[in-house]
C-alpha positions as CSV (number, residue, x, y, z in Angstrom):
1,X,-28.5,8.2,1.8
2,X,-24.7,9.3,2.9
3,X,-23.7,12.2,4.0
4,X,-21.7,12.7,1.3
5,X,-24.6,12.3,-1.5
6,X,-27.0,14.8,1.0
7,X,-23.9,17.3,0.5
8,X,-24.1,16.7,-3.1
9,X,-27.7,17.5,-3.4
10,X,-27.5,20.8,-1.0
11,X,-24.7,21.8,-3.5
12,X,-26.7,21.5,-6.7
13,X,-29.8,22.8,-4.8
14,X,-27.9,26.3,-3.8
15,X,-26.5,26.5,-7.1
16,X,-29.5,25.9,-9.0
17,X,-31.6,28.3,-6.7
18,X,-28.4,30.7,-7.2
19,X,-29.2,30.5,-11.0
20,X,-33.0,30.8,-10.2
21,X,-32.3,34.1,-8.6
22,X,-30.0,35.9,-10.6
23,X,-32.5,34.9,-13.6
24,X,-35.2,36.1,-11.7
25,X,-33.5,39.4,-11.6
26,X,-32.5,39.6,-15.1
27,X,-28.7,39.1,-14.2
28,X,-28.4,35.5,-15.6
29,X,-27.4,36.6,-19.8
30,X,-24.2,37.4,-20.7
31,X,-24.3,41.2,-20.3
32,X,-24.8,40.5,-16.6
33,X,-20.7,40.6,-15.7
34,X,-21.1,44.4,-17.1
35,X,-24.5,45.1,-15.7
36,X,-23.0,44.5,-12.3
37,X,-19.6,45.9,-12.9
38,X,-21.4,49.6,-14.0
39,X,-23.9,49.3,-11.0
40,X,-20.7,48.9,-8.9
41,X,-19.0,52.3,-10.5
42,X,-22.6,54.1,-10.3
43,X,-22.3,53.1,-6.6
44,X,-18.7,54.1,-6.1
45,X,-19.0,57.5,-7.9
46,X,-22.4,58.1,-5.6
47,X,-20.3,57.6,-3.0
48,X,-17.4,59.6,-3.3
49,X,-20.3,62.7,-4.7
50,X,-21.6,62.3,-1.5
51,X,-18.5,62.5,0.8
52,X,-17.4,66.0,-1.8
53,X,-20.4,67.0,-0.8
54,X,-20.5,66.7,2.8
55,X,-17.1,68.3,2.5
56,X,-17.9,71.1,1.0
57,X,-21.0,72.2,3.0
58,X,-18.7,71.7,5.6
59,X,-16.4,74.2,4.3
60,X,-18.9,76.7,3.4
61,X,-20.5,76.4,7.0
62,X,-17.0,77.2,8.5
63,X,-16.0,80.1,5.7
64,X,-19.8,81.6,6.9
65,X,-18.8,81.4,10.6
66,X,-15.3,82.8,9.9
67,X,-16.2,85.7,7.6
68,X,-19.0,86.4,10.6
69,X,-16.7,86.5,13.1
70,X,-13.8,88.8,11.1
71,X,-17.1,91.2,10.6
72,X,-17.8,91.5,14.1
73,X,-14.2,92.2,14.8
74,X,-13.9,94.4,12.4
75,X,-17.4,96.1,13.3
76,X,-16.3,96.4,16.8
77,X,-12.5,98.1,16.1
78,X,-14.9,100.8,14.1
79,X,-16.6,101.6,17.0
80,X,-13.3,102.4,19.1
C-alpha cells in the first residue's frame, strides 16, 4: 500500500467518524447549520449577561463604599 492510498483511507476514516459523531449527537439533519448557529448566539448573549453583570455589582460595590464614606464625612463635620 502507498502512502498516498494510506492518506486516502485516514481521510475517509476522519470524515466518516466526523459524520458518525455529529449524528451521534443529533447534529447531522439539515436543521443542524441553525441548531449550532442559535447555540452560538445563546453562548454570546450568556456571555456578554455575564460581563453586565460583573459590571454592575462592581458599580454597586463602589456606589456602597462611596455613599459610606460621604456619611462618615458628613457624620463627622456634625460633630464639630
Amino acid at each position: 500500500m502507498t502512502e498516498q492510498e494510506i492518506e486516502v483511507l485516514i481521510d475517509r476514516a476522519a470524515k466518516e467518524g466526523a459524520k458518525q459523531a455529529l449524528k451521534d449527537i443529533g447534529l447531522s439533519d439539515e436543521e443542524a447549520y441553525d441548531d449550532v448557529k442559535e447555540l452560538r448566539s445563546l453562548l454570546e448573549t450568556w456571555r456578554d449577561t455575564k460581563k453586565t453583570v460583573g459590571q454592575t455589582i462592581a458599580r454597586m460595590l463602589t456606589t456602597a463604599l462611596l455613599a459610606a464614606l460621604a456619611t462618615g464625612v458628613w457624620m463627622n463635620w456634625g460633630n464639630k
